[in-house]
C-alpha positions in Angstrom: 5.4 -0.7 3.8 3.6 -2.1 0.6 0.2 -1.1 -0.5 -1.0 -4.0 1.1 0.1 -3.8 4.1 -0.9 0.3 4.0 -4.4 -0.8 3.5 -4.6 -3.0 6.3 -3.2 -0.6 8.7 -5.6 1.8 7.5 -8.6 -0.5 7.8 -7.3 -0.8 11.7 -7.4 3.0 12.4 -10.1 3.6 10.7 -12.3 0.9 13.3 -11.5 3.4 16.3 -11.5 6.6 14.4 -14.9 7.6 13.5 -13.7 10.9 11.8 -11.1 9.3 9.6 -13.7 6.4 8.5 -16.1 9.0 7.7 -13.5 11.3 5.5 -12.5 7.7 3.2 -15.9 7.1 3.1 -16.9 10.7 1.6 -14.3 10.4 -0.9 -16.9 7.8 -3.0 -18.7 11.3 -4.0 -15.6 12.9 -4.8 -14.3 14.1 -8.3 -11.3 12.7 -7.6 -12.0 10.0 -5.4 -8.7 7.3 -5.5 -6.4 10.5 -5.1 -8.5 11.8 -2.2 -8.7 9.0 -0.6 -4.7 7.8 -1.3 -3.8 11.5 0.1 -6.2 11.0 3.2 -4.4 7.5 3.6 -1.4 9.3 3.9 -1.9 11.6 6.3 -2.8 9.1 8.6 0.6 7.5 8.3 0.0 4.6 5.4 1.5 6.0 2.4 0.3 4.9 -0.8 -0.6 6.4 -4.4 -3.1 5.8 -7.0 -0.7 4.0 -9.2 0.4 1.6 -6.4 -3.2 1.3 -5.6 -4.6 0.3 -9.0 -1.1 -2.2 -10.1 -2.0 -3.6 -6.2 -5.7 -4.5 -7.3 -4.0 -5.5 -10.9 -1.9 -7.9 -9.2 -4.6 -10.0 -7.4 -6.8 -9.8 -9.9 -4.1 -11.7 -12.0 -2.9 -13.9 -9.9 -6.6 -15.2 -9.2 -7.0 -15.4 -12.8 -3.6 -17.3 -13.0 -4.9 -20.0 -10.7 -8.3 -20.7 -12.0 -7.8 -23.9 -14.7 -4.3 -23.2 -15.2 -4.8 -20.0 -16.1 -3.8 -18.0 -19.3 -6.6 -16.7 -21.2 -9.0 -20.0 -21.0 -9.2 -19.4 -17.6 -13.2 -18.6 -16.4 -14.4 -15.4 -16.6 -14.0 -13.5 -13.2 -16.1 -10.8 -13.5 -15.1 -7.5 -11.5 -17.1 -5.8 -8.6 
């Protein structure tokens, strides 16, 4: 299972399970919050780390930029939320 699909498995369960939406949710206040929440993610069955996380966001990001005008580095600025 890719990150991808990980996430979207985890955006499922965590519609019906109030307690596991609320535990990603608290991880925004943590110290450590892409580790919490990729351990969390795990334990409820979609495996993922913080380095597949980030290179998964990476990888969108690019290939958005890629497609705007051709691409390469005259693309439009996309600016990051």
């Amino acid at each position: 299972m890719d990150v991808g699909e990980a996430l979207e498995k985890l955006m499922i369960l965590a519609k019906t399970d109030g307690p596991l939406k609320e535990r990603l949710l608290n991880t925004r206040d943590s110290d450590r919050p892409l580790s919490d929440f990729c351990s969390i993610a795990t334990e409820a069955g979609c495996p993922m780390n913080v380095m597949d996380l980030i290179e998964h966001g990476e990888n969108d990001y690019a290939a958005i930029k890629r497609s705007t005008n051709g691409g390469g580095e005259n693309s439009p600025l996309l600016e990051r939320v």
